[in-house]
Backbone as JSON Lines, residues from 0, in Angstrom:
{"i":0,"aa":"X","n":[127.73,152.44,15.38],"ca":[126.6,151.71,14.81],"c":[125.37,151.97,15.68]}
{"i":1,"aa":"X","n":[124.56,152.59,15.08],"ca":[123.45,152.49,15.61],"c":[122.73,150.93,16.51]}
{"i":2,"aa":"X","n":[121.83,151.24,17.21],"ca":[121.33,150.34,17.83],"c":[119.88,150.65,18.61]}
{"i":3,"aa":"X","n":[119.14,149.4,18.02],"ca":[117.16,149.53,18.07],"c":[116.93,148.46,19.32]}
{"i":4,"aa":"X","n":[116.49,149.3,20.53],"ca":[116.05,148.03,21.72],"c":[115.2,147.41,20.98]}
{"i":5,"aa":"X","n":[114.66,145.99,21.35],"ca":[114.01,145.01,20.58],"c":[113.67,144.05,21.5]}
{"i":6,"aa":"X","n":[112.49,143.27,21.62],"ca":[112.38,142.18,22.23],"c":[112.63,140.86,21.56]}
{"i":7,"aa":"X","n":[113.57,140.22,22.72],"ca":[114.42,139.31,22.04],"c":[113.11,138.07,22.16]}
{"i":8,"aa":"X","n":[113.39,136.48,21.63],"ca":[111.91,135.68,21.23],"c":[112.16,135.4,22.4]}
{"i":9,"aa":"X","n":[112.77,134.96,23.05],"ca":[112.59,134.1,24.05],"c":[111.53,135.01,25.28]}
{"i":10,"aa":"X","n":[112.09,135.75,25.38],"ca":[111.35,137.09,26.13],"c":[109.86,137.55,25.46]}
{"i":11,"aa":"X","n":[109.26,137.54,24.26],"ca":[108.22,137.53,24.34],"c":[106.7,137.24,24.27]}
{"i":12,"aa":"X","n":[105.88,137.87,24.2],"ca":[104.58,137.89,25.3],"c":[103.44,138.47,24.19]}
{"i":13,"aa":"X","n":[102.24,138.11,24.54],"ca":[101.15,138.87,23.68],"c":[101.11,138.47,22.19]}
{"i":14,"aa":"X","n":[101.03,140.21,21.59],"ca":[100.81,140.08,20.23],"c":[102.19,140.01,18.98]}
{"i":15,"aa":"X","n":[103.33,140.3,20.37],"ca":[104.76,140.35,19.58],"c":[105.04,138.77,19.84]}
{"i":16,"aa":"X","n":[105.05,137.81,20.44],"ca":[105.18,136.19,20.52],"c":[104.11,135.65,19.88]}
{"i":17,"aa":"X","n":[103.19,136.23,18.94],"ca":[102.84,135.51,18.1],"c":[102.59,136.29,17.04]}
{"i":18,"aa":"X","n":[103.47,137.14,16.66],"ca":[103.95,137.46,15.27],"c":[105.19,136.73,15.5]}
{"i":19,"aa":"X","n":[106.29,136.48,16.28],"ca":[107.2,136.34,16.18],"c":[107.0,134.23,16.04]}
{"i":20,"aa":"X","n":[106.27,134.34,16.38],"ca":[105.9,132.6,16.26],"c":[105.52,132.49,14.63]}
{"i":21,"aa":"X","n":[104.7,133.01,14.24],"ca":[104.12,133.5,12.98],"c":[105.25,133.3,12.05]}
{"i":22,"aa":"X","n":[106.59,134.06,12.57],"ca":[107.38,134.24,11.36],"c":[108.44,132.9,11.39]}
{"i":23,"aa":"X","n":[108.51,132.59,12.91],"ca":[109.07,131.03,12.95],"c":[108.35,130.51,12.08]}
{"i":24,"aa":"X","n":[107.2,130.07,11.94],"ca":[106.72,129.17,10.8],"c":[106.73,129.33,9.48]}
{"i":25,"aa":"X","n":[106.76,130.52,9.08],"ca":[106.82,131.13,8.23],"c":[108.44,130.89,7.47]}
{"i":26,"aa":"X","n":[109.06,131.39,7.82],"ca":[110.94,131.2,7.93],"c":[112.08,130.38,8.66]}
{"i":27,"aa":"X","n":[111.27,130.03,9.61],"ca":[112.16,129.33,10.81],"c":[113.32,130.2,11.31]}
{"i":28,"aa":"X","n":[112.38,131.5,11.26],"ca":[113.27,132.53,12.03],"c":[112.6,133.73,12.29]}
{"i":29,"aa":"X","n":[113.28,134.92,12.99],"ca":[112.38,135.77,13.34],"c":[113.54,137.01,13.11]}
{"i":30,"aa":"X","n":[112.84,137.07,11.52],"ca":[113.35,138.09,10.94],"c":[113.94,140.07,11.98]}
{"i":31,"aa":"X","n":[114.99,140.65,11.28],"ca":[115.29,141.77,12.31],"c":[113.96,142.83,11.82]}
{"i":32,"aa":"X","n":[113.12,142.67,10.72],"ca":[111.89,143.47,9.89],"c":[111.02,143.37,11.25]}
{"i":33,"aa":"X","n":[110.86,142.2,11.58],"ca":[110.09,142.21,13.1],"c":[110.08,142.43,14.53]}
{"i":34,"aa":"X","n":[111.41,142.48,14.72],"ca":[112.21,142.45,15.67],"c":[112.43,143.95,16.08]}
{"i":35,"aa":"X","n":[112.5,145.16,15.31],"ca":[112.81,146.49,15.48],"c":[111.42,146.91,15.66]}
{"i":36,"aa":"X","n":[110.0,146.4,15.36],"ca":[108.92,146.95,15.57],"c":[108.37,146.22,16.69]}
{"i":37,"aa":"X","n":[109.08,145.32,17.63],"ca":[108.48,144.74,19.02],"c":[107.76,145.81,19.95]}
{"i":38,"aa":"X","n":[108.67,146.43,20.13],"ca":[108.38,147.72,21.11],"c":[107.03,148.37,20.74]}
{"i":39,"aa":"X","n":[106.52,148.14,19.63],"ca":[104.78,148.87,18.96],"c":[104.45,147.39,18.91]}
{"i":40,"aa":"X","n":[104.01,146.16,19.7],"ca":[103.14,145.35,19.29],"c":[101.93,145.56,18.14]}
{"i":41,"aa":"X","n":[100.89,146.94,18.77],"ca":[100.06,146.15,17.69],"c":[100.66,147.5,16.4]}
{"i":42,"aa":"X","n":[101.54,148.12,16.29],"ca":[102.49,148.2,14.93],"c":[102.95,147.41,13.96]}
{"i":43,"aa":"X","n":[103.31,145.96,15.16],"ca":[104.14,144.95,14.43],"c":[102.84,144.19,13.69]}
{"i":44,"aa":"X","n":[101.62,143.71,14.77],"ca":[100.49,143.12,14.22],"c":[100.24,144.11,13.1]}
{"i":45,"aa":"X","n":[100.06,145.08,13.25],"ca":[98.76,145.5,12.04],"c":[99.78,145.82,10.37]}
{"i":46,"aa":"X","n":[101.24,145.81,10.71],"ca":[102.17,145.49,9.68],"c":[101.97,144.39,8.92]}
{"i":47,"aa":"X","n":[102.25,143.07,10.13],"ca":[102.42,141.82,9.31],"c":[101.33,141.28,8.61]}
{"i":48,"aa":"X","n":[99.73,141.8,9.42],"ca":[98.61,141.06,8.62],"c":[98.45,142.27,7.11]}
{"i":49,"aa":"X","n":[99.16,143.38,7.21],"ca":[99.33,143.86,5.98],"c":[99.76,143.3,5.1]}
{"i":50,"aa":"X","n":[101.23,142.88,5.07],"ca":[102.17,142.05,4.39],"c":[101.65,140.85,4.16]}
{"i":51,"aa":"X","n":[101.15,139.98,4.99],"ca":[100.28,138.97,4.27],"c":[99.08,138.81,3.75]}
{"i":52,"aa":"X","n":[98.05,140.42,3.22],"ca":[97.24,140.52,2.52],"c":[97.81,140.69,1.38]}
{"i":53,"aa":"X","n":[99.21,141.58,1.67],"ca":[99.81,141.78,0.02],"c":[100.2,140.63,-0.63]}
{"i":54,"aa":"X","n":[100.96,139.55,0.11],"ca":[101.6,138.46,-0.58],"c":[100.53,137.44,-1.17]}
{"i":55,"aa":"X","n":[99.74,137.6,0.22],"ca":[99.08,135.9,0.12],"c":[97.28,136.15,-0.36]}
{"i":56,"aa":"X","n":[96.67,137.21,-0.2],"ca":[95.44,137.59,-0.61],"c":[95.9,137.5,-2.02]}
{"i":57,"aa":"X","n":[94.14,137.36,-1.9],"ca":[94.18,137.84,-3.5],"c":[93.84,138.56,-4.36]}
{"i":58,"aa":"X","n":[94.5,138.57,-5.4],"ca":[94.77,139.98,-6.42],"c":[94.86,139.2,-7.79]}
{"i":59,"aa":"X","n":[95.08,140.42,-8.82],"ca":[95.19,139.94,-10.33],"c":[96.76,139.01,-10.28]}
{"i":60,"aa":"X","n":[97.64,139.6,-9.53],"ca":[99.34,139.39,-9.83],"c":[99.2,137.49,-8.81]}
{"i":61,"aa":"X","n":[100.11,136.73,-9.26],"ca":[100.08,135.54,-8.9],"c":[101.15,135.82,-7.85]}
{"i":62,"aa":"X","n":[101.16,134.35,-6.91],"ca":[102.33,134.97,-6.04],"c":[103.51,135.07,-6.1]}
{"i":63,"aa":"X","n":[104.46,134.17,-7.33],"ca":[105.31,134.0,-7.11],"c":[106.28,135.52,-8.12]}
{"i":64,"aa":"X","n":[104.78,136.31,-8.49],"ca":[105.4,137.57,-9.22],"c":[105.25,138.79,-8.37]}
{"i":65,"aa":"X","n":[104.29,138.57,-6.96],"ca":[104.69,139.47,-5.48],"c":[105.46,138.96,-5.34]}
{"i":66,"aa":"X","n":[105.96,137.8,-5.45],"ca":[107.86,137.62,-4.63],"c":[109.22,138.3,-5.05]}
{"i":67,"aa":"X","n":[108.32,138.02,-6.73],"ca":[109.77,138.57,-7.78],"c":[109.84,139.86,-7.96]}
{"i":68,"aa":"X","n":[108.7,141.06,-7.45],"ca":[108.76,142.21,-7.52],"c":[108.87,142.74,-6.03]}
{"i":69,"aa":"X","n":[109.06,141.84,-4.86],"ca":[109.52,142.54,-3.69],"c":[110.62,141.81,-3.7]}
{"i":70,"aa":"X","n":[111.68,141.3,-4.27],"ca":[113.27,141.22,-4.48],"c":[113.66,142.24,-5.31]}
{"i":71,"aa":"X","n":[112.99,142.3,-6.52],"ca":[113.34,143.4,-7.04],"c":[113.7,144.97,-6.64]}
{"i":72,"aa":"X","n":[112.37,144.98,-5.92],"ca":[112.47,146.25,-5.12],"c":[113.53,146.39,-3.59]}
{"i":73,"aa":"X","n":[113.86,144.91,-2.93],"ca":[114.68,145.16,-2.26],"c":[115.91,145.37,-2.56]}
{"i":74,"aa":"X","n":[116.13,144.65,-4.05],"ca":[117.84,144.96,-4.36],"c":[117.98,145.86,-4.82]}
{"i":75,"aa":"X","n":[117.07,146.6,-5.32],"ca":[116.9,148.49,-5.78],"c":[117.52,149.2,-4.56]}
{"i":76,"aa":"X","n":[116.99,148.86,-3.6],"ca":[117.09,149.86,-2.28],"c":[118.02,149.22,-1.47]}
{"i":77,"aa":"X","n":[118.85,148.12,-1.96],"ca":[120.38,148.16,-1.41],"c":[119.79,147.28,0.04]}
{"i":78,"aa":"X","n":[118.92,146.55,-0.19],"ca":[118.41,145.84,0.77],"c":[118.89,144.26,0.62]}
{"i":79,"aa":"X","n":[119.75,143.98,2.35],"ca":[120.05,142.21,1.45],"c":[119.53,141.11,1.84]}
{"i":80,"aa":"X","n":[118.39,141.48,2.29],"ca":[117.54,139.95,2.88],"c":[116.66,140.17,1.96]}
């Protein structure tokens, strides 16, 4: 099995402890989507404020049909979170 070093929460610092705080509030957890891009802090930043222009900005599509078309697309791609 493969295996991605990662900074674990308790351990971090900067711009990765508050994405990773971010997603605590967000989930009350700190998803592994965030967790494998620690090591690129501002990778992980300039990801997540992506992802929440897509979800939460706004656009023509409402949100709860960005939700239903990024499940869709994750169970396409054999994805199970």
């Amino acid at each position: 099995m493969a295996y991605i070093r990662q900074v674990e929460p308790q351990e971090a610092t900067g711009l990765v402890k508050a994405q990773y705080d971010a997603g605590l509030q967000r989930t009350g957890k700190v998803f592994n989507i965030l967790r494998i891009q620690s090591l690129t802090p501002e990778a992980l930043d300039s990801t997540m404020h992506f992802y929440v222009q897509v979800m939460h900005g706004k656009g023509p599509l409402r949100r709860w049909v960005r939700e239903l078309l990024a499940t869709v697309v994750s169970k396409a791609n054999g994805c199970v979170y």
